[in-house]
Structure formats: C-alpha cells, structure tokens
mmCIF file as Biopython writes it, N, C-alpha, C and O atoms, coordinates in Angstrom:
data_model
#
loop_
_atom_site.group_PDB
_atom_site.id
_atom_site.type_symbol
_atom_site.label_atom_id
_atom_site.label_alt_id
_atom_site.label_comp_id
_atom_site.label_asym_id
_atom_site.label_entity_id
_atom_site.label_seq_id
_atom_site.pdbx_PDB_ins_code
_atom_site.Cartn_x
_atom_site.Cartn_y
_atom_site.Cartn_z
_atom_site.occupancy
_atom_site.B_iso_or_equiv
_atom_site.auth_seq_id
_atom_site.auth_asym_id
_atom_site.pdbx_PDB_model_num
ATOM 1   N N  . UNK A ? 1  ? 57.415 130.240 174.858 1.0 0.0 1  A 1 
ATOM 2   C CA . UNK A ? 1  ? 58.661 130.203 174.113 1.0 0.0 1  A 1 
ATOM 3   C C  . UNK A ? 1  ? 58.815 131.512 173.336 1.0 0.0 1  A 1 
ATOM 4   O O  . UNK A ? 1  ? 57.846 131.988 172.744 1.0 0.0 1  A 1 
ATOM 5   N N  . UNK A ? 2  ? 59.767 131.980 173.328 1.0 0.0 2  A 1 
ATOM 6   C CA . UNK A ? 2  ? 60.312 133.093 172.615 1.0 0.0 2  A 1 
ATOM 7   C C  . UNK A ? 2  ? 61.023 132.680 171.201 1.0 0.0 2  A 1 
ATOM 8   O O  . UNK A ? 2  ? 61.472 131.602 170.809 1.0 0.0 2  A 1 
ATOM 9   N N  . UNK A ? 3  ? 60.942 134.031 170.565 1.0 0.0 3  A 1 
ATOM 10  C CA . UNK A ? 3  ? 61.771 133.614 169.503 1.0 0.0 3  A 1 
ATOM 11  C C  . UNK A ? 3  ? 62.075 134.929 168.908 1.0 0.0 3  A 1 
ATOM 12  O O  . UNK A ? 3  ? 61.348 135.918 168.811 1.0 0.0 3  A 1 
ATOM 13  N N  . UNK A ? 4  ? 63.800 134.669 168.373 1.0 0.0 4  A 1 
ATOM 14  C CA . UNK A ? 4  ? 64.280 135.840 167.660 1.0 0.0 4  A 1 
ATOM 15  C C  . UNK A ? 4  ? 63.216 136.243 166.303 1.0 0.0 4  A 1 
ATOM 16  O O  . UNK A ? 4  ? 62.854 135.358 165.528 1.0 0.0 4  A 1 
ATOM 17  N N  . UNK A ? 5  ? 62.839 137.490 166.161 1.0 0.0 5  A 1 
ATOM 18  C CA . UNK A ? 5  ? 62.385 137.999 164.439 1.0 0.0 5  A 1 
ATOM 19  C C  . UNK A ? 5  ? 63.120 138.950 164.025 1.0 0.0 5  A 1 
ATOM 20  O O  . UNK A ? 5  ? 63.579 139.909 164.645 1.0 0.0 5  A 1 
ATOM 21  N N  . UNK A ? 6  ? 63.243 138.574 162.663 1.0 0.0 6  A 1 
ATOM 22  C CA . UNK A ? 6  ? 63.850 139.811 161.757 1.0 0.0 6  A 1 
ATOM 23  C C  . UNK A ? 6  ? 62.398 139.993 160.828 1.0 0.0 6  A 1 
ATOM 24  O O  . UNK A ? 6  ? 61.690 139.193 160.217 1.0 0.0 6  A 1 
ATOM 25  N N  . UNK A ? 7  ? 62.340 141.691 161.090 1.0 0.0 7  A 1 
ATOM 26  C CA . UNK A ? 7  ? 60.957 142.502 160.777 1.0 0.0 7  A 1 
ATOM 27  C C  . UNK A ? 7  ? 61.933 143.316 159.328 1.0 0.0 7  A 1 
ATOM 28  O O  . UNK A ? 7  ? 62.838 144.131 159.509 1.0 0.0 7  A 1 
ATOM 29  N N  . UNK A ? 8  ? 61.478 142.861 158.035 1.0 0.0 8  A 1 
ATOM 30  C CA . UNK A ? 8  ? 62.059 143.369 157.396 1.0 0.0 8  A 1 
ATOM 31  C C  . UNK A ? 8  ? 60.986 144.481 156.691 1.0 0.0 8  A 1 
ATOM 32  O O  . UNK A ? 8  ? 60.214 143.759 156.061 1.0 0.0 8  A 1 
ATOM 33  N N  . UNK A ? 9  ? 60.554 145.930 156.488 1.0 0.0 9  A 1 
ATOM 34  C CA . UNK A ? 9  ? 59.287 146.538 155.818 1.0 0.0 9  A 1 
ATOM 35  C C  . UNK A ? 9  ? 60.458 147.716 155.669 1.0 0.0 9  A 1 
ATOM 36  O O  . UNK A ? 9  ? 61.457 147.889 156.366 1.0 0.0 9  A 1 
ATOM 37  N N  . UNK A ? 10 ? 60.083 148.306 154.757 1.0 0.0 10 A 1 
ATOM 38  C CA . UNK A ? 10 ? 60.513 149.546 153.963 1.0 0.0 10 A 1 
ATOM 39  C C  . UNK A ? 10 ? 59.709 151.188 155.183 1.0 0.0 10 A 1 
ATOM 40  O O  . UNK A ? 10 ? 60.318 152.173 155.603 1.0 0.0 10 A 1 
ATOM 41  N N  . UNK A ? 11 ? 58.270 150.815 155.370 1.0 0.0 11 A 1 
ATOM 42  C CA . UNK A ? 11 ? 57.678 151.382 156.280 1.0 0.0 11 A 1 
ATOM 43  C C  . UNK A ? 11 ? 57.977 151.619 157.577 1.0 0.0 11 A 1 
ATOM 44  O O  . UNK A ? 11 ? 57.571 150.940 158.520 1.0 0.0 11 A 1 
ATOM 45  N N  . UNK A ? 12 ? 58.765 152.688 157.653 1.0 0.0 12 A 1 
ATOM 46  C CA . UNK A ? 12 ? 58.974 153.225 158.830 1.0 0.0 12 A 1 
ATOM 47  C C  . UNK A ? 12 ? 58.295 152.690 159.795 1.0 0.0 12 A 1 
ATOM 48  O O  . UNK A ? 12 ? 58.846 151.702 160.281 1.0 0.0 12 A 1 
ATOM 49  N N  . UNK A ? 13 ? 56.698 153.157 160.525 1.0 0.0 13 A 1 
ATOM 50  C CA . UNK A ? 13 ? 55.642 152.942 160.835 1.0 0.0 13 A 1 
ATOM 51  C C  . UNK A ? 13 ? 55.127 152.017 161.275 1.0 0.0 13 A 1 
ATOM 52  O O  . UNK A ? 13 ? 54.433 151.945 162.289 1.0 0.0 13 A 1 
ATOM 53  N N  . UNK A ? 14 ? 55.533 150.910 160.269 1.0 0.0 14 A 1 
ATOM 54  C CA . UNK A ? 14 ? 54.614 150.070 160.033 1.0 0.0 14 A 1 
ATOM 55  C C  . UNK A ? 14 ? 55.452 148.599 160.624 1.0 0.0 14 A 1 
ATOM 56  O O  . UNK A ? 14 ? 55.019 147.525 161.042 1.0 0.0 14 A 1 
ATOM 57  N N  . UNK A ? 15 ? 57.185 149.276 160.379 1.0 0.0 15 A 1 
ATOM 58  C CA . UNK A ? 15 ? 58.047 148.522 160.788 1.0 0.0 15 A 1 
ATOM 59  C C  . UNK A ? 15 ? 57.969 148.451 162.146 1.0 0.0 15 A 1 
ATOM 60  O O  . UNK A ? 15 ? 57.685 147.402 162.723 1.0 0.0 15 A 1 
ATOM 61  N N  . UNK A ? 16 ? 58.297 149.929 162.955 1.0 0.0 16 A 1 
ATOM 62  C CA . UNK A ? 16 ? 57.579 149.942 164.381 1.0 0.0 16 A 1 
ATOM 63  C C  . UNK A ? 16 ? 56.701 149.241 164.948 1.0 0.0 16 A 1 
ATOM 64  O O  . UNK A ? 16 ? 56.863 148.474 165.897 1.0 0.0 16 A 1 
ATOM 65  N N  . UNK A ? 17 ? 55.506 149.546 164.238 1.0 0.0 17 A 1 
ATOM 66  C CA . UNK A ? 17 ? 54.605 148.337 165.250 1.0 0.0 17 A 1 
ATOM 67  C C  . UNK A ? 17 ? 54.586 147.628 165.162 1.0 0.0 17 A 1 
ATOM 68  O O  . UNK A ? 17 ? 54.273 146.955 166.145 1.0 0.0 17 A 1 
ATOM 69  N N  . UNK A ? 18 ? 54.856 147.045 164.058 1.0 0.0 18 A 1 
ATOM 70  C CA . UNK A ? 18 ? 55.215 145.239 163.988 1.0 0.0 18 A 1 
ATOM 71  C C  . UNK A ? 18 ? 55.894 144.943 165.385 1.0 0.0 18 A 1 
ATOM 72  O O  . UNK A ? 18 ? 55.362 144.413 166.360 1.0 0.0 18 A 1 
ATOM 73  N N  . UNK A ? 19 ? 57.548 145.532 165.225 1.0 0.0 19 A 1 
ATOM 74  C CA . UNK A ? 19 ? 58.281 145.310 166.159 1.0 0.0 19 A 1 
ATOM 75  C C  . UNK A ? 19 ? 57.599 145.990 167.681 1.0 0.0 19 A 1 
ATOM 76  O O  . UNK A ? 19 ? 58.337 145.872 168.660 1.0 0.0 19 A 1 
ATOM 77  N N  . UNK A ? 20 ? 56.671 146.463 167.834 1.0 0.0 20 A 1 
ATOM 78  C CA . UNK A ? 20 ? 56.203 146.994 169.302 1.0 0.0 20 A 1 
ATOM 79  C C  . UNK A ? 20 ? 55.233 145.644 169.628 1.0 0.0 20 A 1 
ATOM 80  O O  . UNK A ? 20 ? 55.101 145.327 170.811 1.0 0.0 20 A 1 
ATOM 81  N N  . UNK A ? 21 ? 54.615 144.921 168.673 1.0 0.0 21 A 1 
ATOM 82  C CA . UNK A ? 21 ? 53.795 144.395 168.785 1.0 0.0 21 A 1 
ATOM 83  C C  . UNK A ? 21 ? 54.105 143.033 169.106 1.0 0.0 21 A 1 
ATOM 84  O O  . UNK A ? 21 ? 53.487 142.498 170.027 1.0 0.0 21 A 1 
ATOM 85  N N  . UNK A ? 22 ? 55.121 142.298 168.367 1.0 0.0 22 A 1 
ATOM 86  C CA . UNK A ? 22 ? 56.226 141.207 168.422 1.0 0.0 22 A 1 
ATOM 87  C C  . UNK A ? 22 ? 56.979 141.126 169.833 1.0 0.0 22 A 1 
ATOM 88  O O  . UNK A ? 22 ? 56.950 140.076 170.475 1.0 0.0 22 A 1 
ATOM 89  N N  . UNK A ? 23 ? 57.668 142.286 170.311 1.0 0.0 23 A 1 
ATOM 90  C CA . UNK A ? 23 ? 58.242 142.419 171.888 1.0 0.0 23 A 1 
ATOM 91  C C  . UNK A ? 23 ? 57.028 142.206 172.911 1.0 0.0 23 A 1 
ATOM 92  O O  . UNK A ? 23 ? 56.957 141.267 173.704 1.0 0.0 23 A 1 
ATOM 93  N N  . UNK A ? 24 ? 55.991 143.331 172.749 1.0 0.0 24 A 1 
ATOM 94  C CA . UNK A ? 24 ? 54.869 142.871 173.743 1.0 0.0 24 A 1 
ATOM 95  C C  . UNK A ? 24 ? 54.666 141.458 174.199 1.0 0.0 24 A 1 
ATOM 96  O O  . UNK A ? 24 ? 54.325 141.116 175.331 1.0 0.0 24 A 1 
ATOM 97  N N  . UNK A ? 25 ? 55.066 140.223 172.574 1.0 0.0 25 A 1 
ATOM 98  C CA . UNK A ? 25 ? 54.500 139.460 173.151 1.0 0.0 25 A 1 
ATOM 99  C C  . UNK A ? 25 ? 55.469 138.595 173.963 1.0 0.0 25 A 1 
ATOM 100 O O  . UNK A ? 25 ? 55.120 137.480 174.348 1.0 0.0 25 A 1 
ATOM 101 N N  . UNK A ? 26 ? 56.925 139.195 174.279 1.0 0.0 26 A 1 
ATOM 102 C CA . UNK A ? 26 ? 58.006 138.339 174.542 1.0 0.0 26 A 1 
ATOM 103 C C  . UNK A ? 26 ? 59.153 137.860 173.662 1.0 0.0 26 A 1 
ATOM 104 O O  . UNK A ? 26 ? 59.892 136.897 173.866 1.0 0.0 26 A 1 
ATOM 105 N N  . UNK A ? 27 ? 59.157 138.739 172.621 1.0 0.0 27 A 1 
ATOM 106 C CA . UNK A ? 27 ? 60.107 137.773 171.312 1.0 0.0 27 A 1 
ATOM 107 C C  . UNK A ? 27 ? 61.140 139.275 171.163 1.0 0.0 27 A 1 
ATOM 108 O O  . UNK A ? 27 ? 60.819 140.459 171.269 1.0 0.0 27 A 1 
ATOM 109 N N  . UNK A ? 28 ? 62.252 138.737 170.925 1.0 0.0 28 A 1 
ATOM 110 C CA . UNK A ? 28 ? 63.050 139.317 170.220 1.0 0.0 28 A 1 
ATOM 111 C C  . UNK A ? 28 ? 63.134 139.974 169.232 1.0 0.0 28 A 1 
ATOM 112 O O  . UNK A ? 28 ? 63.206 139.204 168.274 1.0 0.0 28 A 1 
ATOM 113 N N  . UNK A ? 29 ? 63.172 141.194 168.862 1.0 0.0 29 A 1 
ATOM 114 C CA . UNK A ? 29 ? 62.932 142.053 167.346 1.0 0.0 29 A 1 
ATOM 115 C C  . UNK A ? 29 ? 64.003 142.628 166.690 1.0 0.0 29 A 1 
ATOM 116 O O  . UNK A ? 29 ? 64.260 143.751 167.123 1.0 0.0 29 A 1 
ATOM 117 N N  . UNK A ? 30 ? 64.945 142.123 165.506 1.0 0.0 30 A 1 
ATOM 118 C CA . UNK A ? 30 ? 65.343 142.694 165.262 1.0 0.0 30 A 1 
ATOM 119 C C  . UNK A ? 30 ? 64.670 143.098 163.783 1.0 0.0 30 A 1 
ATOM 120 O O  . UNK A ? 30 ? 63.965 142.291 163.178 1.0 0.0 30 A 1 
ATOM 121 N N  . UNK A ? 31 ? 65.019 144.682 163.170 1.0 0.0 31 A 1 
ATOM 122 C CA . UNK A ? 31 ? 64.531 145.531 162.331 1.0 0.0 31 A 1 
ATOM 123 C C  . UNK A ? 31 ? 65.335 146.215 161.246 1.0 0.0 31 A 1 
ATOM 124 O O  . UNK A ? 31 ? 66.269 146.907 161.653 1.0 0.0 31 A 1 
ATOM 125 N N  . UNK A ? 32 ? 65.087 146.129 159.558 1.0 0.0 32 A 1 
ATOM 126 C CA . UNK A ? 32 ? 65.540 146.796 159.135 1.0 0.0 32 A 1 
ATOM 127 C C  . UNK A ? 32 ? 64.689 147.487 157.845 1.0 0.0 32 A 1 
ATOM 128 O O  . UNK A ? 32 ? 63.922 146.640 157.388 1.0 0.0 32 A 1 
ATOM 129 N N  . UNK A ? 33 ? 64.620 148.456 157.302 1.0 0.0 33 A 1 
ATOM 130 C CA . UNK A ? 33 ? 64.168 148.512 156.056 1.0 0.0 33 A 1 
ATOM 131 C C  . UNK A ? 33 ? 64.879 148.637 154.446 1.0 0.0 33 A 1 
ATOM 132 O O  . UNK A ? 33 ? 64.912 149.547 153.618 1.0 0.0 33 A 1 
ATOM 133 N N  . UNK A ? 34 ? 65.405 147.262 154.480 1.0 0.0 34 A 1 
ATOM 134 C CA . UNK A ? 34 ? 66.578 146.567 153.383 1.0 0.0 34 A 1 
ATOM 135 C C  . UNK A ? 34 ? 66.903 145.859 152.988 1.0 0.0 34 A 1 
ATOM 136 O O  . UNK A ? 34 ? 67.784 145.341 153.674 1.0 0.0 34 A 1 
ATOM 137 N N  . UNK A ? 35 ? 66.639 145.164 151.711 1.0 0.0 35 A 1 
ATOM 138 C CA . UNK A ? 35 ? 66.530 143.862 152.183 1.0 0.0 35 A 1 
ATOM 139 C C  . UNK A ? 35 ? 68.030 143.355 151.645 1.0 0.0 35 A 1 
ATOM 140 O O  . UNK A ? 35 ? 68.188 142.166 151.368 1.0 0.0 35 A 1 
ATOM 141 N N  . UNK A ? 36 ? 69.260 144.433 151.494 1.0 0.0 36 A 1 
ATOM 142 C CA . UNK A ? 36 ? 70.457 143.595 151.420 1.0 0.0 36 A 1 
ATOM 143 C C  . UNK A ? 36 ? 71.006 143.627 152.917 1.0 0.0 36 A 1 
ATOM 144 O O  . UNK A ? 36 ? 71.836 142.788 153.269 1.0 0.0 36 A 1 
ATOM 145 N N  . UNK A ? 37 ? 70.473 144.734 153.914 1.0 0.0 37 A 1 
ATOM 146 C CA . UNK A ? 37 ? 70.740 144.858 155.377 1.0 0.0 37 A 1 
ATOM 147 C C  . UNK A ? 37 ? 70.109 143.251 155.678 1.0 0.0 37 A 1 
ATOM 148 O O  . UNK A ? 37 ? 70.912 142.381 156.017 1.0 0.0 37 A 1 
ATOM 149 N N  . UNK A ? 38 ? 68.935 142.982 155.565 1.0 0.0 38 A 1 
ATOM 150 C CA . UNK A ? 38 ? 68.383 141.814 155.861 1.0 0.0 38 A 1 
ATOM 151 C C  . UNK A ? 38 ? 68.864 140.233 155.478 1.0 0.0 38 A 1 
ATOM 152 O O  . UNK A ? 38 ? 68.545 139.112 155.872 1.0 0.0 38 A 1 
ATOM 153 N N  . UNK A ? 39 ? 69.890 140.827 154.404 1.0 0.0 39 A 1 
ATOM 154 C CA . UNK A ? 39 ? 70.329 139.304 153.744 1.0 0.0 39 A 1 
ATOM 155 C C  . UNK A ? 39 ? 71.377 139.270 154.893 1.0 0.0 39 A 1 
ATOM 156 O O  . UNK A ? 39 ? 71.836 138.224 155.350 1.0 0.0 39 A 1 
ATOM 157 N N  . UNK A ? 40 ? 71.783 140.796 155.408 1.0 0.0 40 A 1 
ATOM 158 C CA . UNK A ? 40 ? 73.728 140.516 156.887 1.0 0.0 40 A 1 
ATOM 159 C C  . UNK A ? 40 ? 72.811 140.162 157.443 1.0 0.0 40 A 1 
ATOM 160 O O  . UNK A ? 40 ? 72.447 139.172 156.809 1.0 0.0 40 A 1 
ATOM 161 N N  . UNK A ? 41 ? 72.108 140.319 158.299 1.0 0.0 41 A 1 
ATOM 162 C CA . UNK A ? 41 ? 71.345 140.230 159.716 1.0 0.0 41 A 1 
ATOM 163 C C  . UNK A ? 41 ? 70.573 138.520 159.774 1.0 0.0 41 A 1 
ATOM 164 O O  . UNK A ? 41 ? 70.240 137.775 160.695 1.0 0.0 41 A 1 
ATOM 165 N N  . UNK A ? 42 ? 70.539 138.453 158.593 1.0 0.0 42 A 1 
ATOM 166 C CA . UNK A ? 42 ? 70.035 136.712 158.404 1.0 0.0 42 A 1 
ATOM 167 C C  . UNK A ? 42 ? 71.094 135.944 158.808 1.0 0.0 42 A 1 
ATOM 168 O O  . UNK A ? 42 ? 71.007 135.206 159.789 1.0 0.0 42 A 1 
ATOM 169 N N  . UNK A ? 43 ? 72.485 136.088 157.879 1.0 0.0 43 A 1 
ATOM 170 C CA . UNK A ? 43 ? 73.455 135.397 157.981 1.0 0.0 43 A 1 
ATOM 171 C C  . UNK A ? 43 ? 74.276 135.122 159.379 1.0 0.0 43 A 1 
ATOM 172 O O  . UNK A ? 43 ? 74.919 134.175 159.832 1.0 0.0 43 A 1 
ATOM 173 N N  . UNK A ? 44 ? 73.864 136.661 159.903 1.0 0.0 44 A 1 
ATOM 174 C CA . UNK A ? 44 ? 74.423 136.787 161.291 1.0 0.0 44 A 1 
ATOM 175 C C  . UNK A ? 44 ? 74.232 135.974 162.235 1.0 0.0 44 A 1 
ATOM 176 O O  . UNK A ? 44 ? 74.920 135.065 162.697 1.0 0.0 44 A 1 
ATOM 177 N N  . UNK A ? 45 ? 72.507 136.677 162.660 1.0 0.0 45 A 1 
ATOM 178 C CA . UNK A ? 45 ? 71.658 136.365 164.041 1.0 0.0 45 A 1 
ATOM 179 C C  . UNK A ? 45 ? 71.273 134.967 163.666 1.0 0.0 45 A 1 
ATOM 180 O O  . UNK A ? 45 ? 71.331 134.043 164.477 1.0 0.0 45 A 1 
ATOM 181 N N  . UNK A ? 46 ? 70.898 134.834 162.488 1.0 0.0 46 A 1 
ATOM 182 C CA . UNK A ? 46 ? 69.930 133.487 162.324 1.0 0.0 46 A 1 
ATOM 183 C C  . UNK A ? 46 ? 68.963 133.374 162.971 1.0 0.0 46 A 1 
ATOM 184 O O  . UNK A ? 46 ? 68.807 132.607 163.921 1.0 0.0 46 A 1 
ATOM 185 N N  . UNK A ? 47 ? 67.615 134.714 162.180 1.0 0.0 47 A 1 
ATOM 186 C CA . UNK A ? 47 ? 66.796 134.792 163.834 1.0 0.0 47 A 1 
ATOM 187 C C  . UNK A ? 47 ? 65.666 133.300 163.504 1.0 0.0 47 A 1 
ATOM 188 O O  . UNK A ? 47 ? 66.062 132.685 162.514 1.0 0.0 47 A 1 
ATOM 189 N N  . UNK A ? 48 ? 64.650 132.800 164.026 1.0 0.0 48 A 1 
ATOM 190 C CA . UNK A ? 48 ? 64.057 132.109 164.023 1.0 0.0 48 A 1 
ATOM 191 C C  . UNK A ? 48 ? 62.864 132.150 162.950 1.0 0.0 48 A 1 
ATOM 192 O O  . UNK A ? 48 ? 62.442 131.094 162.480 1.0 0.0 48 A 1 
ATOM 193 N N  . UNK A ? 49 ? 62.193 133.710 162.477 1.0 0.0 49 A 1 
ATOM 194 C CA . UNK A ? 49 ? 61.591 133.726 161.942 1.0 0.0 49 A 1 
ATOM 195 C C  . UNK A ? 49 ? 61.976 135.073 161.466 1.0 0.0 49 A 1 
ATOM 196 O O  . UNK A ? 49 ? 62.687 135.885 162.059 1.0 0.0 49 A 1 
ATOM 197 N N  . UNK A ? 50 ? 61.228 135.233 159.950 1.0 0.0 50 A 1 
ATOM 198 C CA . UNK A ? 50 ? 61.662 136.475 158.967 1.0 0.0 50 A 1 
ATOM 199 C C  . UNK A ? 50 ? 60.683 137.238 158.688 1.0 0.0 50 A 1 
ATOM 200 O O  . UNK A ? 50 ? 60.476 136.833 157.545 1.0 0.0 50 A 1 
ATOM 201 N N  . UNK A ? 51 ? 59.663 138.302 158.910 1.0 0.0 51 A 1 
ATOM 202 C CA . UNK A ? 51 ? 58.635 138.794 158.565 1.0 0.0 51 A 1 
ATOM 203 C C  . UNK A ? 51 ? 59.054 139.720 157.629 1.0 0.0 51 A 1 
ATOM 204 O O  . UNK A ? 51 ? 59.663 140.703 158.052 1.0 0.0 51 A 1 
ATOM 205 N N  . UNK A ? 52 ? 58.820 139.590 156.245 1.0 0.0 52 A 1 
ATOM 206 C CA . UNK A ? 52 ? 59.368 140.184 155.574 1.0 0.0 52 A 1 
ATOM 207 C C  . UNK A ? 52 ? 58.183 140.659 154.146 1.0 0.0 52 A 1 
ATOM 208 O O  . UNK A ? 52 ? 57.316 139.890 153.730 1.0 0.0 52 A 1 
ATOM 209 N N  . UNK A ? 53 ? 58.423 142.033 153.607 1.0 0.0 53 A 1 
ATOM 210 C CA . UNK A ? 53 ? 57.885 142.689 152.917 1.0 0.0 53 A 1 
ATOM 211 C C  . UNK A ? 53 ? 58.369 142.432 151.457 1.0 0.0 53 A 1 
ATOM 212 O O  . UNK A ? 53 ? 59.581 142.346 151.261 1.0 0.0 53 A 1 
ATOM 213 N N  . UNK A ? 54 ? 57.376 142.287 150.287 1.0 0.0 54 A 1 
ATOM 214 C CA . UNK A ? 54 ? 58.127 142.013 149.083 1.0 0.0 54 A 1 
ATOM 215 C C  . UNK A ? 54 ? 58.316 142.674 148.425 1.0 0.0 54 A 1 
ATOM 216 O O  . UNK A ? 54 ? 58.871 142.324 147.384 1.0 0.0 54 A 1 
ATOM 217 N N  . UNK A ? 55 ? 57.935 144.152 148.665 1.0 0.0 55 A 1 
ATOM 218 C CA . UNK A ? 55 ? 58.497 145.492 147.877 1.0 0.0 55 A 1 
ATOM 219 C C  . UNK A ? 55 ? 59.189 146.609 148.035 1.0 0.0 55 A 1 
ATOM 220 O O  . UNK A ? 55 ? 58.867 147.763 147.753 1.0 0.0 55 A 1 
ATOM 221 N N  . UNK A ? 56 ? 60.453 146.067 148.644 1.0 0.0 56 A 1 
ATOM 222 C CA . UNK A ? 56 ? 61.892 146.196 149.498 1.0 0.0 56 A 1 
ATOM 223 C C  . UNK A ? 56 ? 62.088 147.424 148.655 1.0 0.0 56 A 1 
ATOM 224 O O  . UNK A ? 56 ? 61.309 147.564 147.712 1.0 0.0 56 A 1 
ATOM 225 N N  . UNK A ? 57 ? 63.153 148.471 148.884 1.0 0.0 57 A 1 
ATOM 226 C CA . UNK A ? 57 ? 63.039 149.907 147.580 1.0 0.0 57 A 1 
ATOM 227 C C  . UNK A ? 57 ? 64.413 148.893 147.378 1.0 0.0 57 A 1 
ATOM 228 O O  . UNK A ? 57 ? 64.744 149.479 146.348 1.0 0.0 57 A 1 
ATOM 229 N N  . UNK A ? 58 ? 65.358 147.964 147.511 1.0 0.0 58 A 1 
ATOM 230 C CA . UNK A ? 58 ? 66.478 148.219 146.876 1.0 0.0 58 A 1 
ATOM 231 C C  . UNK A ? 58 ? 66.649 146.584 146.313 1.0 0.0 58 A 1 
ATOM 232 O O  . UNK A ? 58 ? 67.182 146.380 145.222 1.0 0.0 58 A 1 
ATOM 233 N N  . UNK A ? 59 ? 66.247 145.681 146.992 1.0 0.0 59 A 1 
ATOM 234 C CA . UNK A ? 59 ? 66.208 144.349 146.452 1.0 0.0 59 A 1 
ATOM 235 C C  . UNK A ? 59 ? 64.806 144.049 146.698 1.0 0.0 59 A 1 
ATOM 236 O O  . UNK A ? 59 ? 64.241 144.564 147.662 1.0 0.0 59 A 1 
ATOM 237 N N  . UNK A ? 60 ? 63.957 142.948 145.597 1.0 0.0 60 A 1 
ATOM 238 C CA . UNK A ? 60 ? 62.738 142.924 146.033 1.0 0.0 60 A 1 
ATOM 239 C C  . UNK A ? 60 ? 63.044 141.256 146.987 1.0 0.0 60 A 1 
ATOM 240 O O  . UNK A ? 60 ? 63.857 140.333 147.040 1.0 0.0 60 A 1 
ATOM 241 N N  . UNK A ? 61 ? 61.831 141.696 147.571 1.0 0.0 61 A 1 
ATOM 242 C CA . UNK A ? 61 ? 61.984 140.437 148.745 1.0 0.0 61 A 1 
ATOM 243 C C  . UNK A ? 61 ? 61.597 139.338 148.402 1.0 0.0 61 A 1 
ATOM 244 O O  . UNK A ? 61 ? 61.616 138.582 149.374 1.0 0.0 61 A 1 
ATOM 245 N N  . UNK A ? 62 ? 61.242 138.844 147.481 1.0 0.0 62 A 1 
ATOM 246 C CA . UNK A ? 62 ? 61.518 137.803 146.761 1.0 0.0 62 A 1 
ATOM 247 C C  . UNK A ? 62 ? 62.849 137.029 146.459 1.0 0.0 62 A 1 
ATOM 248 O O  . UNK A ? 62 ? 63.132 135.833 146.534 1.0 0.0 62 A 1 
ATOM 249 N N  . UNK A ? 63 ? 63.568 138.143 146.090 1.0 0.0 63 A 1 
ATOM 250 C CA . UNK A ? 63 ? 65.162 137.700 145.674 1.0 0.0 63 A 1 
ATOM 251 C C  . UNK A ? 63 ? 65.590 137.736 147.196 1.0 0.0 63 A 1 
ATOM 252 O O  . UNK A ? 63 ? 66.577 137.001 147.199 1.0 0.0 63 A 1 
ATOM 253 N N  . UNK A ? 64 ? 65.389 138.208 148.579 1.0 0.0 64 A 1 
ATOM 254 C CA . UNK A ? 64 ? 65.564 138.190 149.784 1.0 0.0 64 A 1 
ATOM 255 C C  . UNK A ? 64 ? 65.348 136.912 150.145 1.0 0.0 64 A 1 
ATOM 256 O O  . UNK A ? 64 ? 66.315 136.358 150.667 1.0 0.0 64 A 1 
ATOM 257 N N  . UNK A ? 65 ? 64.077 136.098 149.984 1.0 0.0 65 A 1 
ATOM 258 C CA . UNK A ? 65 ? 63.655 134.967 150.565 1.0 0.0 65 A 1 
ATOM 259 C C  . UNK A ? 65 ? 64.630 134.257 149.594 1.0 0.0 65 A 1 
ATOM 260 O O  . UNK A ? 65 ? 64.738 133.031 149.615 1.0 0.0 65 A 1 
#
C-alpha cells in the first residue's frame, strides 16, 4: 500500500532524502520547507501522513500540528 506524505523540514538536505527515501519505497512525496506552505498543502492534498519538523523558521510546528 502506498501512501501520500507531506515531508515538512526547513533542511534543504535533509528534506531531500527523506523524500528520496519515502519514493524508493513506493509512496508519494510531497515537500516543503514552511510550515504556513504546509498548513495549504494539508488542506489541499490531504496527504495520509505528515512528517514534520518542529523548528519550522516561520511558524513553529507545533502550531502546524
């Protein structure tokens, strides 16, 4: 089974491999480093699962979740 993710990390890098690592296994990746980009992309896609970072530079991801 597959499933949509929203990879939310501030880290360039780090955001990448998440998301290289997540596709490898068959899943859907979508990516941002924002977490008010992440509050549209929630509302949008409605992905299945949220991997998300809690020290967002513009909202902390706390107030995200």
């Amino acid at each position: 089974m597959t499933a949509t993710i929203l990879v939310v990390e501030d880290e360039r890098k780090l955001r990448e491999l998440l998301r290289e690592m997540l596709e490898r296994e068959g899943h859907t990746v979508i990516s941002t480093g924002l977490g008010a980009d992440a509050l549209d992309i929630a509302r949008r896609m409605l992905p299945d699962l949220v991997v998300l970072d809690l020290g967002l530079p513009d909202i902390s991801g706390e107030e995200v979740a």
